[in-house]
C-alpha positions as CSV (number, residue, x, y, z in Angstrom):
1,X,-19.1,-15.5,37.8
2,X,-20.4,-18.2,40.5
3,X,-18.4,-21.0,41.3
4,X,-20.4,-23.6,42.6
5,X,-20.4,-26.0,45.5
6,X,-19.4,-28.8,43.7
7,X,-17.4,-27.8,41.6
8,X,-15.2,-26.1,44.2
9,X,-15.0,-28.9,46.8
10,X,-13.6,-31.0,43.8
11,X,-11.0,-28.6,43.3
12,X,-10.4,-28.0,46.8
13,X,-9.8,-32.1,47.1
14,X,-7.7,-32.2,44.1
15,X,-5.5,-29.3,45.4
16,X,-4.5,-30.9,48.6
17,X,-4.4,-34.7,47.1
18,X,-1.8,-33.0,44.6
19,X,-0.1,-31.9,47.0
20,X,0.5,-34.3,49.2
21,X,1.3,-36.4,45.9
22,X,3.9,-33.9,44.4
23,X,5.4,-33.3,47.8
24,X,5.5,-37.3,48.5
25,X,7.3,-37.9,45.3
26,X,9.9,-35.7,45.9
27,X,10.3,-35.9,49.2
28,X,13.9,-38.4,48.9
29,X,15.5,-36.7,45.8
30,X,15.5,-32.7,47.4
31,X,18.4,-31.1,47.7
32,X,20.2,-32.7,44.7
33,X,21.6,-31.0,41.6
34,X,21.3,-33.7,38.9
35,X,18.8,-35.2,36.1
36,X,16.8,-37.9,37.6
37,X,15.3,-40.7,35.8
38,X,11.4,-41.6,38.4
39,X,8.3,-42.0,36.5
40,X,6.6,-43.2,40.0
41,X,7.6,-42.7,43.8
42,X,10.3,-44.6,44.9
43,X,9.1,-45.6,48.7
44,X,7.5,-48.8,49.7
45,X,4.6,-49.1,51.7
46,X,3.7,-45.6,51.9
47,X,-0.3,-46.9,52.6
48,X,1.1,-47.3,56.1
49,X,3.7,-44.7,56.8
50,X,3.1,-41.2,54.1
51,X,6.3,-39.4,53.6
52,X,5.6,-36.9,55.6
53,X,7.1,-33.4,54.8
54,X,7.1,-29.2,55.5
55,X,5.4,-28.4,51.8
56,X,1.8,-29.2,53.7
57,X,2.8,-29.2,57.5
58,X,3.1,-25.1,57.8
59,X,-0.6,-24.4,56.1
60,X,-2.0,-27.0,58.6
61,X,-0.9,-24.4,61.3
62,X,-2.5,-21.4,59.4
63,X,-5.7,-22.8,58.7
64,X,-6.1,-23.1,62.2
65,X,-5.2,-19.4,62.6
66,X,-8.1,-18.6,59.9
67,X,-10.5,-20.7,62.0
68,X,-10.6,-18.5,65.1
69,X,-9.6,-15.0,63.4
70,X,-11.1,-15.2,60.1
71,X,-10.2,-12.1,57.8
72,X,-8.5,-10.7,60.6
73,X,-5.4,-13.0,60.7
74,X,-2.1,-11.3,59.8
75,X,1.2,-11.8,59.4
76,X,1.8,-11.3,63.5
77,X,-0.7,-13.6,64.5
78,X,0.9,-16.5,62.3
79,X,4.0,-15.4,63.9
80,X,2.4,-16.0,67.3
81,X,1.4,-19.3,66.0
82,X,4.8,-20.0,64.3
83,X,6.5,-19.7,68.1
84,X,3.9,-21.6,69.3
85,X,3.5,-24.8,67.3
86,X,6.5,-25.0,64.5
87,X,9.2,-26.6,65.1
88,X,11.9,-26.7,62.7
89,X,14.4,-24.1,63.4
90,X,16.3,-24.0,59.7
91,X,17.7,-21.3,57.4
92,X,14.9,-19.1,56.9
93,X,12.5,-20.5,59.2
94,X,15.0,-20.2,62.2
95,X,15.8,-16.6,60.9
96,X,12.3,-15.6,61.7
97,X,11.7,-17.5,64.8
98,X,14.9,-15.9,65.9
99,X,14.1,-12.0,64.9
100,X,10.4,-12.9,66.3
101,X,11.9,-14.0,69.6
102,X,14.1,-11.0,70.0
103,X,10.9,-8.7,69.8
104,X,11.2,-7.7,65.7
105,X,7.7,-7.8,64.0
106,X,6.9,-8.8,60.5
107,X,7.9,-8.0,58.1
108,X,11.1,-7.1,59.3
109,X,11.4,-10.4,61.4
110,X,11.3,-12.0,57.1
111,X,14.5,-9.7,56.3
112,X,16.5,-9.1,58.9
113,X,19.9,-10.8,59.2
114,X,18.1,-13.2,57.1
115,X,20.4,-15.1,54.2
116,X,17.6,-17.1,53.5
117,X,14.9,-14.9,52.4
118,X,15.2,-15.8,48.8
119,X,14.9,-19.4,49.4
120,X,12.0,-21.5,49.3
121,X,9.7,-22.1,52.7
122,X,7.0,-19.7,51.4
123,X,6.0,-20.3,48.2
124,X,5.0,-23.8,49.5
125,X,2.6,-22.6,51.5
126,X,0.2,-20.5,49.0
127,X,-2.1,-23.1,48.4
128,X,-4.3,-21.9,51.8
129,X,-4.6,-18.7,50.4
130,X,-5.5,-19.3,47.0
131,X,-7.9,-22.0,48.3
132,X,-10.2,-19.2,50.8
133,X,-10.2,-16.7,47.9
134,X,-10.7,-19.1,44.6
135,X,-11.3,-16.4,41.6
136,X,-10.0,-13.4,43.5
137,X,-6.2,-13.6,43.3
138,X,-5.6,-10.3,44.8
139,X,-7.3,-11.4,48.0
140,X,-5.1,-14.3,47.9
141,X,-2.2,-12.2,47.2
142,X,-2.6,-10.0,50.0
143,X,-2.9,-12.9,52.5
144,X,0.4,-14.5,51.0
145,X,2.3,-11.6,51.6
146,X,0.9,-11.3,55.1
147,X,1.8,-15.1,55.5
148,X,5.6,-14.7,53.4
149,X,6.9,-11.8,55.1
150,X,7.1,-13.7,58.3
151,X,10.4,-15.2,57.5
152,X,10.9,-14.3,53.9
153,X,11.5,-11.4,51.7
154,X,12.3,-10.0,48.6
155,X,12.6,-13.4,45.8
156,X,10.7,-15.5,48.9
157,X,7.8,-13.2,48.9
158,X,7.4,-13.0,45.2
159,X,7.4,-16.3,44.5
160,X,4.3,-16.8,47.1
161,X,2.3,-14.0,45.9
162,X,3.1,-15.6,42.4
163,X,1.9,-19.1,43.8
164,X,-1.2,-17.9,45.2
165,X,-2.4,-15.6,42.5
166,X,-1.8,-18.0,39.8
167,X,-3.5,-21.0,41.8
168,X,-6.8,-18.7,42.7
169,X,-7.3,-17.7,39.3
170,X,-6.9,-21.3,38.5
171,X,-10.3,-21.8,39.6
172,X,-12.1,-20.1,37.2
173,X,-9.7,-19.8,34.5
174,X,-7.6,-23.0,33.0
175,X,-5.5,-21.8,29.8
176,X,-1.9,-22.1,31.3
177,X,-0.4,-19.1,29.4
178,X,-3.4,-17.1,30.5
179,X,-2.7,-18.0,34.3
180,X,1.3,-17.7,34.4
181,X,0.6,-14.2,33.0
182,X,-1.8,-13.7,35.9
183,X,0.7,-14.6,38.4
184,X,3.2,-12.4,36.8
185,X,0.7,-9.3,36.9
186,X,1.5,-9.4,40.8
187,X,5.0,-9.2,41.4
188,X,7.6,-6.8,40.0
189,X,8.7,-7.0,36.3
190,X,12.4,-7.2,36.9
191,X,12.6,-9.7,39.7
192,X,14.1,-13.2,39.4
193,X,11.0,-14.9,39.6
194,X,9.7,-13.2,36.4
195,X,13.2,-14.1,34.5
196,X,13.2,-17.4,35.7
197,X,9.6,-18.2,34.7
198,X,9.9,-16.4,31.2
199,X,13.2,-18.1,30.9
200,X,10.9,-21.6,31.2
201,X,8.4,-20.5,28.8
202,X,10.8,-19.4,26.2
203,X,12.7,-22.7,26.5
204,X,9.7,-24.4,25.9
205,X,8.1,-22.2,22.6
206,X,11.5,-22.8,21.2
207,X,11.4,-26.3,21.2
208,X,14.3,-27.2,23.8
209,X,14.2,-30.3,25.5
210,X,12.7,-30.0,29.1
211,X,16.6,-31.0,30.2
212,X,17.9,-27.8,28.2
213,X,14.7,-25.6,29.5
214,X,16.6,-27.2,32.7
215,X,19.7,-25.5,32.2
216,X,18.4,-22.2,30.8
217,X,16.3,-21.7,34.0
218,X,18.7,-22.3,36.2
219,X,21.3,-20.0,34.7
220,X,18.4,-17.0,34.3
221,X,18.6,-17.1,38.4
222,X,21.6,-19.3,40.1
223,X,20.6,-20.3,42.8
224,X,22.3,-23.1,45.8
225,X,20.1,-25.1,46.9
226,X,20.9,-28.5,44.9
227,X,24.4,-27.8,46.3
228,X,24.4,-27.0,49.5
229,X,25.9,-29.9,50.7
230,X,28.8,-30.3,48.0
231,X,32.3,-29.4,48.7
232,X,33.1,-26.9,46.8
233,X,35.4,-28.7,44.9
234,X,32.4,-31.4,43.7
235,X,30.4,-28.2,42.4
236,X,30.1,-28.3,38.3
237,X,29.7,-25.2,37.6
238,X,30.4,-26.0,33.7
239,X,26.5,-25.9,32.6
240,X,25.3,-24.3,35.7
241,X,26.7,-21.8,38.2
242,X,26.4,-21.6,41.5
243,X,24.4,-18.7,42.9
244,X,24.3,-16.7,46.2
245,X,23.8,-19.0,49.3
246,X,19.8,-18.9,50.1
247,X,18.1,-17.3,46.5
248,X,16.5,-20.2,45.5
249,X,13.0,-19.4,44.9
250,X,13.3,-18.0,41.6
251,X,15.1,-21.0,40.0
252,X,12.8,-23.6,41.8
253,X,9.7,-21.7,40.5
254,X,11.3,-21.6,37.0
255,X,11.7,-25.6,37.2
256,X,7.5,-25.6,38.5
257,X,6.7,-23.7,35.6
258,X,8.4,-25.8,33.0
259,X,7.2,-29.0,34.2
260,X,3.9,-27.9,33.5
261,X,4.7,-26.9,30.3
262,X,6.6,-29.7,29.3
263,X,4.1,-32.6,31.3
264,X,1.2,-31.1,28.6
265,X,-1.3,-31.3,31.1
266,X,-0.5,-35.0,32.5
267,X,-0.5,-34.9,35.9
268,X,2.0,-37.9,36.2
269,X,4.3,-37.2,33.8
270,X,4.7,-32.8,34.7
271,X,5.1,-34.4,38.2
272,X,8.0,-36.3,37.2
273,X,9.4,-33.9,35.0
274,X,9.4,-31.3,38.2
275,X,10.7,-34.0,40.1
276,X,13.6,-35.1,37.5
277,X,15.1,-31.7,37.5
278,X,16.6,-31.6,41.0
279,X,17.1,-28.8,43.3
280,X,14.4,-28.7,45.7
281,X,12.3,-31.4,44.7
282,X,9.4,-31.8,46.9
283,X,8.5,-28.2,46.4
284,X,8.4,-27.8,42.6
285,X,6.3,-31.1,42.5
286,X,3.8,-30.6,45.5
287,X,3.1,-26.9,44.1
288,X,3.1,-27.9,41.0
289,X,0.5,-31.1,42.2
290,X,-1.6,-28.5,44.2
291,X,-1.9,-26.3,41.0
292,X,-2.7,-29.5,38.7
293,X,-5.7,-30.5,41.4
294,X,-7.3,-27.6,41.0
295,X,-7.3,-27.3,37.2
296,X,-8.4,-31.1,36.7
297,X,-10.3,-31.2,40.3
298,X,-10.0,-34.5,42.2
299,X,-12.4,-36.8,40.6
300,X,-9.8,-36.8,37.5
301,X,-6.5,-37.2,39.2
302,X,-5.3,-40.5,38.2
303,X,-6.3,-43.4,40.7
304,X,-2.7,-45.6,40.6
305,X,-1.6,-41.7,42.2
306,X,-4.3,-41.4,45.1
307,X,-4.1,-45.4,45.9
308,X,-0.9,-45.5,47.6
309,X,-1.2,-42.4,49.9
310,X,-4.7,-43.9,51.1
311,X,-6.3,-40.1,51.2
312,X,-3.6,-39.9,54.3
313,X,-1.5,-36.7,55.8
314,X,1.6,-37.1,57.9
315,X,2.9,-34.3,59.5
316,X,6.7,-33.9,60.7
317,X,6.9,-30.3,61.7
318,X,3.9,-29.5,63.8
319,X,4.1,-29.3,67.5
320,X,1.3,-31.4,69.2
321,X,2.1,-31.3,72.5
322,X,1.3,-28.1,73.8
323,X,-2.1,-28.1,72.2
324,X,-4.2,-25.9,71.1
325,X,-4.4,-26.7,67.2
326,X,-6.6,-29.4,65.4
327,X,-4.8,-31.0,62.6
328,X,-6.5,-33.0,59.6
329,X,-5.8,-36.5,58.9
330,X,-6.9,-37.0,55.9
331,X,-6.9,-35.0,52.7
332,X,-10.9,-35.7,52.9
333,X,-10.7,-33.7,56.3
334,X,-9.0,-30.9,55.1
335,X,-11.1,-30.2,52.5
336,X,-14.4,-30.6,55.0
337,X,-12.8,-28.1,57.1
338,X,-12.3,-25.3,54.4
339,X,-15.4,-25.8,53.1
340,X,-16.5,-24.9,56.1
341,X,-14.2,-22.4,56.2
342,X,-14.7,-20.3,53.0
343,X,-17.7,-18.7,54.1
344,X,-16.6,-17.5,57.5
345,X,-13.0,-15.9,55.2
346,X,-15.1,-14.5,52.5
347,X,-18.1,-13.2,54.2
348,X,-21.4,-12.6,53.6
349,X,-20.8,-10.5,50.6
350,X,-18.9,-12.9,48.2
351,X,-20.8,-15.9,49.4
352,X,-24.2,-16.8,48.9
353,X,-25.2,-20.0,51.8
354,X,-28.4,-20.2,50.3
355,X,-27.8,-21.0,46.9
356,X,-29.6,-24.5,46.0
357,X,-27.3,-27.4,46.2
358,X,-24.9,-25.5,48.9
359,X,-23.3,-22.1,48.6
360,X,-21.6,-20.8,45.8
361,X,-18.9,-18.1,45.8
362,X,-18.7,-14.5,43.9
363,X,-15.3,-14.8,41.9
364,X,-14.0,-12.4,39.3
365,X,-13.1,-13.8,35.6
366,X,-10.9,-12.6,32.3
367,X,-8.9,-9.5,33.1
368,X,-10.2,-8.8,36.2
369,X,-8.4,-11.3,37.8
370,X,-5.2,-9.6,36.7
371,X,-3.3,-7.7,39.2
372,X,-4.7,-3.8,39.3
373,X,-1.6,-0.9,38.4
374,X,-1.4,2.5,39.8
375,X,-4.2,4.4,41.8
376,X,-7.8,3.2,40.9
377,X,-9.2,6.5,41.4
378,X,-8.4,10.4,41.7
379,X,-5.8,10.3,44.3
380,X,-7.6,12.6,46.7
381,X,-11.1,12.1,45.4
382,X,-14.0,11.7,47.8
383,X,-12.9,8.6,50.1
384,X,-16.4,7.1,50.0
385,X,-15.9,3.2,49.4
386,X,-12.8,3.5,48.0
387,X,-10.4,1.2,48.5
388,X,-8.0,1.9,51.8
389,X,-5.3,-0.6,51.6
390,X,-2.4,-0.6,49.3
391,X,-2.0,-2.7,46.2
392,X,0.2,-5.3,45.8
393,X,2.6,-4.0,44.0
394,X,2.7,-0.3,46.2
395,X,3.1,-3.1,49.5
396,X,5.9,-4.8,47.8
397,X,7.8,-1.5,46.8
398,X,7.4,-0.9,51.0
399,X,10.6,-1.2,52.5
400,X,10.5,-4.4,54.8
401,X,11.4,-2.3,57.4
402,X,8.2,-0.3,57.6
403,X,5.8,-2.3,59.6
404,X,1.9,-2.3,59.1
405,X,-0.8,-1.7,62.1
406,X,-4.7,-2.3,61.6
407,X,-6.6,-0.6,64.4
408,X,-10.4,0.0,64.5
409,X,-10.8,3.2,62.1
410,X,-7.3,3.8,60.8
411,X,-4.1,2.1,59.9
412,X,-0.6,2.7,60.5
413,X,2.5,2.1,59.4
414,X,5.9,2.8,61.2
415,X,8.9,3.0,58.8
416,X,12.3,2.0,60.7
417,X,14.2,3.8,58.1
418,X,17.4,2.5,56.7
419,X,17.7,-0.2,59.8
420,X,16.0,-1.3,63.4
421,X,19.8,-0.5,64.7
422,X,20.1,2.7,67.7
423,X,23.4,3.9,69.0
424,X,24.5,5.9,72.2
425,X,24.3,9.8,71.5
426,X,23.0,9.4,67.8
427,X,19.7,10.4,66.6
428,X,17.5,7.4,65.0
429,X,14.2,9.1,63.4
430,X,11.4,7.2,63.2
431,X,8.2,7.4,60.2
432,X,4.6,7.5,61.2
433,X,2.1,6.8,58.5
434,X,-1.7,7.3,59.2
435,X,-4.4,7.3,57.2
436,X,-8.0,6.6,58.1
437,X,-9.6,3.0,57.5
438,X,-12.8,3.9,55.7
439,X,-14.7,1.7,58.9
440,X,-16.3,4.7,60.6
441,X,-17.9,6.2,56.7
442,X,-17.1,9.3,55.8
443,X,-16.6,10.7,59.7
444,X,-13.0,12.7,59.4
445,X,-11.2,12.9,62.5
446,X,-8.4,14.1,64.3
447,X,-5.4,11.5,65.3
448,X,-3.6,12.0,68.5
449,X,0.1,10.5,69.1
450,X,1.6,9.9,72.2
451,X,4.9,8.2,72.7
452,X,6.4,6.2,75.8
453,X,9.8,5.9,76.3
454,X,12.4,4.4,78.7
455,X,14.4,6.2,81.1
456,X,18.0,7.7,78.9
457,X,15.3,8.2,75.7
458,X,14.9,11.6,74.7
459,X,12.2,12.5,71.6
460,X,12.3,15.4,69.7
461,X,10.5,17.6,68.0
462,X,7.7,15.9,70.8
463,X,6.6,13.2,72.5
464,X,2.9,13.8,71.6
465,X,1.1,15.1,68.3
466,X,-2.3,15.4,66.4
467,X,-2.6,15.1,62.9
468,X,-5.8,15.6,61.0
469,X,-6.9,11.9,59.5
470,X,-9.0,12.8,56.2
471,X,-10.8,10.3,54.7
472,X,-10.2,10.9,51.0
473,X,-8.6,8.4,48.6
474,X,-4.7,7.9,49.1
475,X,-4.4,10.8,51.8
476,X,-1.9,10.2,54.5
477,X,-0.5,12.1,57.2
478,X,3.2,11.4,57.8
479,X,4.5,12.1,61.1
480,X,8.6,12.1,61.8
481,X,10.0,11.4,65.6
482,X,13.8,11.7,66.4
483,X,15.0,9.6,69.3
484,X,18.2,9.4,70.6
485,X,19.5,7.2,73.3
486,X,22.1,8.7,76.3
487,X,23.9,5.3,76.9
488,X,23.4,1.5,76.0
489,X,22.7,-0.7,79.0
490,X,20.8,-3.4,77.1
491,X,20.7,-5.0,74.1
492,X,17.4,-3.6,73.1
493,X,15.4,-0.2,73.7
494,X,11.6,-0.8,73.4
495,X,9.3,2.2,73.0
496,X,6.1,2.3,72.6
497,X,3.6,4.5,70.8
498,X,0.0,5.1,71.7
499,X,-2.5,6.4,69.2
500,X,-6.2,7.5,69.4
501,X,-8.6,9.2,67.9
502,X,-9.9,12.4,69.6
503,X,-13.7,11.7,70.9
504,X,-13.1,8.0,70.7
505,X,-12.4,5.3,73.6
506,X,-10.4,2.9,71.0
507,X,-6.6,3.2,70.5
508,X,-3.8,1.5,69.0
509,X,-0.5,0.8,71.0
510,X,2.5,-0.1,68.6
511,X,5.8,-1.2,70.3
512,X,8.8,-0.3,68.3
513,X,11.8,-2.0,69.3
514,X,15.1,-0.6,68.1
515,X,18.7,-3.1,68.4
516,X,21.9,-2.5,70.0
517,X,24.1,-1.3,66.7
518,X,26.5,-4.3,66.4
């Protein structure tokens, strides 16, 4: 179907206005386990002075990222930009920044020594993903994941691929059931998102109260985050227990889900609701705002909502003194700048600019917007436009320790194994994953490895190697490497591995960097 101009800059306004609403009204109440009683925000003069908060802050960042690479963005580049211009340095965040710094890539930089993966900071920021691929949820899927694994994994990751799926297809498709079960399609079955949400929806068919659905969804997945800041001896865990420090998502996407289904489609009222369940407040209320706008677009969203915020942004997390980023004001901004956007994200083939009345955008509808399972073709078939990426759900069963390369006609993908650890006089073998990128046509081609090593590494069965790169469907060439190290002298050993394509002046260099075993 065609989504048209209008219709999806109205959408596009009421996504960010809800957000900035949701994340406004729960801005002083996060981080509390109790029922609240709000039915409105609870600041004064917020015309002047907008609560400002992270929920919104983080996508500013990206959509500058999007502006200068386009398609091409990827979870290292918003790492780069993460270093560059975000400041808080907190659980999960300050897990990434500090893998990132230390030389680990994405997405092992999202698991590694990371307690917080589970936790929260990503699913807030699927509504830039969802809003540059409106209709195709897998699109905005893929980017979520590329924008999760940064400093999340596992519970984290789902609950952003959740977000984003659910809010893309919200564009074209408005029956709630119809759209949580889209979301769903994309993450694993047995993960504590899906219990958590289901645990939501059947509190709600069975007539609970929205305060019982409360309970049941936090006991489907315990999380912390309402008490991290209790003694432990001011913790009731009578109703609810307590879960492991940093898994938070799940429950927190549970509460999203049944305010929604309890607010009936009232914007105010499943606000408050989202809001009135504790834990991490502004989260479950700005995603659930940003999912709200784009169902009832912004010329519905109730006026006594939008009048206090004045169409206004405020930012706390952005660094704005080094430069190099443009940052929005206004919700009105925003939206101008992804309109402008869109086009240059989606390309030329899912965007028609010269449609009357301003472009329009190719989206998919009814089960086609539901997450594809298993190979789509013969594996091994001719490769001939044939999809060359993984799924979603064959990148999530990935191991966040293999890390994923895109180079100009083939990808990679170099599997760390159990760890990134290496010790003195003990082999550490290394995976290689190649497998052509369908850019070049049907041209089959020979790949040629060559690995650089430090003084004290020695590689075995070679440092170099060729490997014939067919084209067809789901063929791979996997390539094993044994390193082991004479002595430690530093706390990190840095190889690095050059690949090429014979006849071709283009190559790849990846950089693996293996830890001093603590």
């Amino acid at each position: 179907m065609k989504l048209d101009f209008a219709t999806y800059k109205d959408k596009l306004t009421g996504c960010w206005a809800g957000k900035n609403i949701g994340g406004v009204l729960g801005a002083p109440f996060e981080g509390i386990r109790a029922i609240h009683d709000i039915d409105f925000y609870v600041q004064e003069d917020l015309e002047h002075n907008p609560v400002p908060n992270d929920d919104l802050d983080l996508q500013l960042v990206w959509m500058n990222a999007v502006e200068r690479y386009g398609r091409g963005v990827n979870a290292r580049i918003l790492g780069d930009y993460w270093l560059s211009f975000i400041i808080p340095d907190w659980v999960e965040y300050g897990a990434g920044q500090n893998n990132m710094r230390m030389g680990i890539a994405p997405p092992l930089s999202g698991a590694l020594g990371n307690v917080y993966k589970d936790s929260c900071g990503c699913f807030i920021r699927s509504e830039l993903w969802a809003c540059l691929a409106p209709g195709r949820p897998e699109l905005a899927a893929r980017y979520a994941y590329e924008d999760g694994c940064v400093d999340h994994a596992s519970e984290g990751l789902y609950g952003e691929i959740f977000c984003a799926a659910m809010q893309s297809a919200a564009f074209v498709e408005s029956d709630t059931q119809r759209l949580i079960e889209i979301g769903l399609s994309y993450i694993p079955a047995d993960c504590a998102v899906t219990r958590a949400v289901k645990a939501a929806i059947a509190a709600f068919q069975a007539g609970k109260t929205w305060q019982e659905a409360r309970i049941d969804v936090l006991c489907a997945a315990p999380g912390t985050f309402g008490v991290q800041s209790s003694r432990l001896s001011d913790i009731d865990t009578r109703q609810i227990p307590a879960g492991a420090p940093g898994f938070d998502a799940p429950g927190n996407i549970g509460i999203t889900i049944l305010a929604w289904l309890y607010g009936g489609g009232d914007f105010g009222k499943s606000l408050c609701i989202a809001v009135n369940c504790g834990e991490d407040t502004d989260c479950t209320a700005a995603t659930l705002g940003a999912l709200l706008g784009i169902l009832l677009g912004g010329a519905a969203l109730p006026a006594e909502w939008l009048r206090p915020l004045d169409d206004k942004i405020s930012t706390v997390c952005i660094n704005k003194v080094n430069g190099g980023l443009s940052i929005p004001a206004t919700v009105t901004e925003l939206t101008d700048r992804l309109l402008r956007l869109t086009p240059f994200f989606l390309g030329r083939e899912l965007c028609d600019l010269l449609a009357p009345g301003g472009y329009t955008i190719d989206c998919l509808e009814g089960d086609a917007l539901f997450c594809a399972k298993g190979p789509l073709y013969i594996p091994g078939i001719n490769g001939s436009g044939k999809p060359k990426l993984p799924t979603i759900p064959q990148l999530l069963e990935e191991s966040p320790h293999a890390l994923r390369y895109t180079f100009p006609g083939f990808h990679a993908l170099l599997d760390y194994g159990e760890d990134p650890y290496i010790r003195a006089g003990e082999p550490k073998t290394l995976k290689l994953v190649l497998h052509d990128s369908g850019e070049f046509g049907c041209l089959q081609q020979w790949a040629l490895v060559r690995w650089y090593l430090p003084e004290g590494v020695t590689v075995s069965p070679s440092s170099t190697a060729a490997c014939f790169l067919a084209w067809q469907y789901l063929e791979k060439n996997e390539l094993a490497f044994t390193f082991t190290l004479e002595a430690l002298s530093a706390p990190k050993v840095e190889l690095v591995c050059d690949i090429s394509l014979n006849g071709r002046h283009t190559h790849g260099l990846i950089k693996a960097t293996l830890l001093a075993a603590p």
